[in-house]
C-alpha positions as CSV (number, residue, x, y, z in Angstrom):
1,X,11.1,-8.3,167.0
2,X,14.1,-9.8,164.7
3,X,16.1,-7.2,163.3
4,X,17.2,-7.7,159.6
5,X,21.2,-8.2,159.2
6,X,22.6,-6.2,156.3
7,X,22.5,-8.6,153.9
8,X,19.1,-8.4,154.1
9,X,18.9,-5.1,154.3
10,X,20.8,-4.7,151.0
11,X,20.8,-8.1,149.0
12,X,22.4,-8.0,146.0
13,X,25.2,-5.8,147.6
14,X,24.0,-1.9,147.2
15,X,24.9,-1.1,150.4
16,X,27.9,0.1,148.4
17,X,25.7,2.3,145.7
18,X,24.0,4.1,149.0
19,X,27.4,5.3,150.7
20,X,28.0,6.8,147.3
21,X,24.6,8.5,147.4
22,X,25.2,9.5,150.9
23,X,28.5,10.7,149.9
24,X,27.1,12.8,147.5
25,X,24.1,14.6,149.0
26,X,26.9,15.5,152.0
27,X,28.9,17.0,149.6
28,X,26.1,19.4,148.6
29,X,24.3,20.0,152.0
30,X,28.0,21.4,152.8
31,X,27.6,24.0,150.2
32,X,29.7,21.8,147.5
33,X,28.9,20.5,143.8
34,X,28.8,16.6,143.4
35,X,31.4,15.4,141.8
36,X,30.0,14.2,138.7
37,X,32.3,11.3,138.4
38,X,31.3,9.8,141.9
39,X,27.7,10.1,140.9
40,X,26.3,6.7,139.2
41,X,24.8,7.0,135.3
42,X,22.1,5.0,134.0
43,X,22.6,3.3,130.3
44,X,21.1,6.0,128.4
45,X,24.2,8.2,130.1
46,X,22.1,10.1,132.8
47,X,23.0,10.1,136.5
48,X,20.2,8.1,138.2
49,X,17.5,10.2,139.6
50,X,17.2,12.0,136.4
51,X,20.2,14.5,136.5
52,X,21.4,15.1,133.0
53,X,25.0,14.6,132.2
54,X,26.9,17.9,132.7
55,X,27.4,19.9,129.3
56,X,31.2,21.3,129.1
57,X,31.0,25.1,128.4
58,X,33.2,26.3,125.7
59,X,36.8,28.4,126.7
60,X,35.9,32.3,126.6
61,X,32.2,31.9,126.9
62,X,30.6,33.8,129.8
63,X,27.7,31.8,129.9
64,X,26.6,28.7,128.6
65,X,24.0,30.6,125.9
66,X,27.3,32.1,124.2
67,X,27.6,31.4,120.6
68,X,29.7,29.6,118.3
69,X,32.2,31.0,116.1
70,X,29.9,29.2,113.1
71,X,26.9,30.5,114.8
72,X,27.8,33.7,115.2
73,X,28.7,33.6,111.6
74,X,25.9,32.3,110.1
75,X,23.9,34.8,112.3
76,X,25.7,38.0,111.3
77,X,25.2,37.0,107.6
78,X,22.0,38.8,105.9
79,X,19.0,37.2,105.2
80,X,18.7,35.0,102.3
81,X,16.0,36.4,101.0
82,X,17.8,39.8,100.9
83,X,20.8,38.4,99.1
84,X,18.4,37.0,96.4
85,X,16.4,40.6,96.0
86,X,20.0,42.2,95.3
87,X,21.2,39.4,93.0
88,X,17.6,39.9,90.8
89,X,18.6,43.6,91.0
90,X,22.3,43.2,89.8
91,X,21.0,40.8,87.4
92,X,18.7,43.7,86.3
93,X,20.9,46.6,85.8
94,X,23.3,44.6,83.7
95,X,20.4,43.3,80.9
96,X,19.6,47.3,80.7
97,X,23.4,48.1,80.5
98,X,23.6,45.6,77.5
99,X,20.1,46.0,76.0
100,X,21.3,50.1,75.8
101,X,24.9,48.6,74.3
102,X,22.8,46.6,71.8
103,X,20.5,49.1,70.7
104,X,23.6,51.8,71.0
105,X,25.4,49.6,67.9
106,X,23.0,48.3,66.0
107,X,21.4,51.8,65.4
108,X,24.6,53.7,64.8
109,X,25.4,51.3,62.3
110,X,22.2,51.4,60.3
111,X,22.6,55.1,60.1
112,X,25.9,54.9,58.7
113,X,25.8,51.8,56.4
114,X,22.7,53.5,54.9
115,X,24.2,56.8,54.4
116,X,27.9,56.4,53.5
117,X,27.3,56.2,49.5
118,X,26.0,59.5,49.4
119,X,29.0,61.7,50.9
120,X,30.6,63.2,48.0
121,X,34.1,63.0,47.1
122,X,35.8,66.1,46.8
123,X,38.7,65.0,44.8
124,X,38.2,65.7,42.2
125,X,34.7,67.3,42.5
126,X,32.2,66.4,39.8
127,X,29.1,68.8,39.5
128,X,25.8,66.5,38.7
129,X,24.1,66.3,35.6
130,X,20.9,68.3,37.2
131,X,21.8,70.8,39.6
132,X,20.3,69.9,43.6
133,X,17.0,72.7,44.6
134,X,19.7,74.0,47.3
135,X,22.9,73.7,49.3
136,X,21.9,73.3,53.2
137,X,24.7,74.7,55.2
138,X,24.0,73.1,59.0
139,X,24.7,76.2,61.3
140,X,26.5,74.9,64.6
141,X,28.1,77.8,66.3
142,X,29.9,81.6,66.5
143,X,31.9,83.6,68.7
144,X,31.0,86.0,71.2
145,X,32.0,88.7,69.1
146,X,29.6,87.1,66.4
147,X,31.6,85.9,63.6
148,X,32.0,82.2,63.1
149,X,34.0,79.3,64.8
150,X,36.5,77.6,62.6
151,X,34.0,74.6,61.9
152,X,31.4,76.8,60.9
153,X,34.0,78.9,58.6
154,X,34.6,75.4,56.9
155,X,30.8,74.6,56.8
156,X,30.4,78.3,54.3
157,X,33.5,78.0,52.1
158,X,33.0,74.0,51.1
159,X,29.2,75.5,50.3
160,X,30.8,78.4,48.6
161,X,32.9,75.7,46.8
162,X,30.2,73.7,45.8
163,X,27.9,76.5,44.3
164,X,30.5,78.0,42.5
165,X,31.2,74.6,40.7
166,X,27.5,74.2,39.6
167,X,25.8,72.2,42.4
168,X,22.9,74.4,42.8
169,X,21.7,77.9,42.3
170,X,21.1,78.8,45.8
171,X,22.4,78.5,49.4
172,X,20.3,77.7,52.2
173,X,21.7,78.6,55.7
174,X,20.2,77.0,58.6
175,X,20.9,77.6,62.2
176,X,20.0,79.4,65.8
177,X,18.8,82.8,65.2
178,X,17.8,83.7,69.1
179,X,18.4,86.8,71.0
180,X,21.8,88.2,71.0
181,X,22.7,85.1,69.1
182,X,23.0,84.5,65.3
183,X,24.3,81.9,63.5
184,X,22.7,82.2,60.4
185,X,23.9,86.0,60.0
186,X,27.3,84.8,60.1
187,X,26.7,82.6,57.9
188,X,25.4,84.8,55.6
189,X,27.8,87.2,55.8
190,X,30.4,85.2,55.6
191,X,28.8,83.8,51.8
192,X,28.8,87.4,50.4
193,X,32.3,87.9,51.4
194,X,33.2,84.7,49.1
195,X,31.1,86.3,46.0
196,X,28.0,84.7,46.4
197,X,25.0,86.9,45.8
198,X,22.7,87.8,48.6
199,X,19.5,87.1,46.3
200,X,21.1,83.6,46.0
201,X,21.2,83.2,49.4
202,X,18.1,81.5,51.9
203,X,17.8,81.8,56.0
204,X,16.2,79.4,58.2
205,X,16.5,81.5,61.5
206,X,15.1,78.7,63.5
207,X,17.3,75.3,62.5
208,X,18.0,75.0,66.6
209,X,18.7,71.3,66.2
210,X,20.0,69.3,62.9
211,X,16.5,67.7,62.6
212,X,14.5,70.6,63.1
213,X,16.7,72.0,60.1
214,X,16.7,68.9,58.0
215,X,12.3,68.7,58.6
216,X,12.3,72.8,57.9
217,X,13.8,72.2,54.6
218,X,11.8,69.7,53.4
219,X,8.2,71.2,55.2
220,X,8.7,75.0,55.4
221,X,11.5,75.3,52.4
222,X,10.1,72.5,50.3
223,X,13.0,71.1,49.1
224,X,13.6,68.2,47.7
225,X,16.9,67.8,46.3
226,X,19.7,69.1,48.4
227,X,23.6,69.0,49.1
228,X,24.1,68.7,52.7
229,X,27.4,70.5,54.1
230,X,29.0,69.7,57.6
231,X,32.0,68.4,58.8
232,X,32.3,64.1,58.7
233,X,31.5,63.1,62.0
234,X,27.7,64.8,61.3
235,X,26.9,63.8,57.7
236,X,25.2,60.4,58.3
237,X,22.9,61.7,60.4
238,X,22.0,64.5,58.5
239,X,21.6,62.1,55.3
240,X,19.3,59.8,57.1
241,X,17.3,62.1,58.5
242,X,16.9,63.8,55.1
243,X,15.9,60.5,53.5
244,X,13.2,60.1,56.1
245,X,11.8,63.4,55.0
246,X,12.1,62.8,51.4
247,X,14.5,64.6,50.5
248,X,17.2,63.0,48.0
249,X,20.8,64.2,49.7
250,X,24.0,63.5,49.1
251,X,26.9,64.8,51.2
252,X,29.5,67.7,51.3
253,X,31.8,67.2,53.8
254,X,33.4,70.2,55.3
255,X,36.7,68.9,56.9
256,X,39.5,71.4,55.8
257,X,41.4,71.2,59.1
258,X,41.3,69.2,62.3
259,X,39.4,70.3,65.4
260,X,39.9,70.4,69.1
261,X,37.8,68.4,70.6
262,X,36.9,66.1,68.4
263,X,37.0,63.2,70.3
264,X,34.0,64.1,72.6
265,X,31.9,65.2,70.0
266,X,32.3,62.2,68.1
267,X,30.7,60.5,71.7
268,X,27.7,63.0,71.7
269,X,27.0,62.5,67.8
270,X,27.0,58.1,68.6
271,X,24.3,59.1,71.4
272,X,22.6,61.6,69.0
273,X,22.6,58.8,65.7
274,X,21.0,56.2,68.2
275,X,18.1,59.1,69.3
276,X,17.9,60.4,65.5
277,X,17.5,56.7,64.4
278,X,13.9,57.1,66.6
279,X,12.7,60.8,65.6
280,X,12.9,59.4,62.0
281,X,10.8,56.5,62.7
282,X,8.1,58.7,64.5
283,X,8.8,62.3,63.7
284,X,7.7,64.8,67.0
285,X,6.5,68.0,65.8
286,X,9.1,71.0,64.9
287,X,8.1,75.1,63.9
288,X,6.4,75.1,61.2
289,X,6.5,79.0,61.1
290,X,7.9,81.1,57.7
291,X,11.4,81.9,57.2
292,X,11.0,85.4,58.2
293,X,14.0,87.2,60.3
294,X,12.5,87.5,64.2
């Protein structure tokens, strides 16, 4: 039998291509990695045989699942979906916030616009051609040992003031009469100490709020023609919500000093207009009961 030589063993001259196969597979049956640049690649840049080009492992990564500084990013960040909830949520709050602000403005200012032609003017002071059914003196507070607070003081003596210069005939003092708590006692009091007659002289023992007085003087009282006395900052309220009852008012203010304070209550009363600005459109139910002293 004729033994092939090596060129026809090998045409074409790969006897080179299977030393560096050879070379290879020793280097890994001696417990060693091929060196990937010995090993042959095909076109589509695989080693022949199917071995994938080897993938270079990032510096610092353990292993080579470890993430990348953009995926670790992008994997830490929260979902989308919860970034669009809280964005609908923000979005939200601050329609409310301005829909309150709205609402807040516009109703504070048609309470005051409406109102501000029918505060008096003290100086000088001109009684009306017909006197009013009543002078409503708003209670709004006394001291522990039961005698007014300056604003109340004020409140009585511009009423005082106003029925001694012909305004109307009789007083009407509205306020908290409660347990160990009397405003319109004071207030009473107080009148008969300035010379006004105690016959001349009403009490509405349960004006607890300035609607609830304003509504008691129009439903219990029956009046319909009034002087309202309280200091500024409370008379356009008390004027609109008289006008929503029926009653025709006009305004005495009561400022004969400055308060402490007044800063904050001047905050409460632009909460209480807006709220006011509703219990006049719909009117919630107050006592009804007589006048009578509990």
């Amino acid at each position: 039998m004729t033994i092939p030589n090596d060129d026809a063993r090998f045409p074409n001259g790969r006897e080179g291509e299977t030393d560096k196969f050879e070379a290879a597979a020793g280097s890994s049956a001696a417990g060693g990695e091929p060196d990937p640049a010995k090993v042959p690649r095909s076109r589509t840049g695989e080693n022949r045989g199917g071995v994938k080009k080897a993938e270079r492992i990032p510096d610092g990564a353990d292993t080579p699942s470890a993430k990348t500084p953009i995926e670790k990013e992008a994997s830490d960040s929260p979902p989308k979906k919860t970034k669009n909830v809280k964005k609908r949520l923000l979005r939200l709050v601050v329609s409310l916030i301005a829909l309150f602000a709205a609402f807040g403005l516009i109703s504070n200012l048609a309470v005051i616009l409406s109102t501000e032609r029918k505060i008096l003017s003290t100086d000088p002071l001109s009684p009306p051609a017909e006197p009013y059914d009543c002078i409503l003196v708003l209670g709004c507070g006394v001291k522990e040992d039961g005698t007014p607070t300056d604003m109340l003081y004020d409140r009585v003596r511009a009423a005082v003031t106003l029925y001694e210069a012909g305004f109307a005939p009789k007083l009407l003092m509205s306020g908290d009469h409660s347990e160990n708590y009397n405003e319109v006692g004071a207030m009473k009091e107080l009148a008969e100490k300035f010379g006004v007659s105690s016959e001349d002289i009403l009490l509405d023992h349960k004006g607890y709020s300035t609607y609830e007085s304003i509504a008691r003087a129009a439903e219990v009282f029956g009046i319909r023609r009034a002087v309202v006395v309280t200091q500024g900052y409370h008379l356009n309220r008390a004027l609109y919500l008289a006008r929503a009852f029926g009653i025709e008012a006009v305004g005495g203010p009561a400022d004969l000093r400055s308060y402490r304070g007044q800063f904050g209550r001047d905050l409460r009363e632009a909460a209480a207009r807006s709220k006011d600005f509703l219990t006049a459109l719909w009117k919630p139910s107050f006592s009804t009961d007589t006048a009578e002293e509990p």
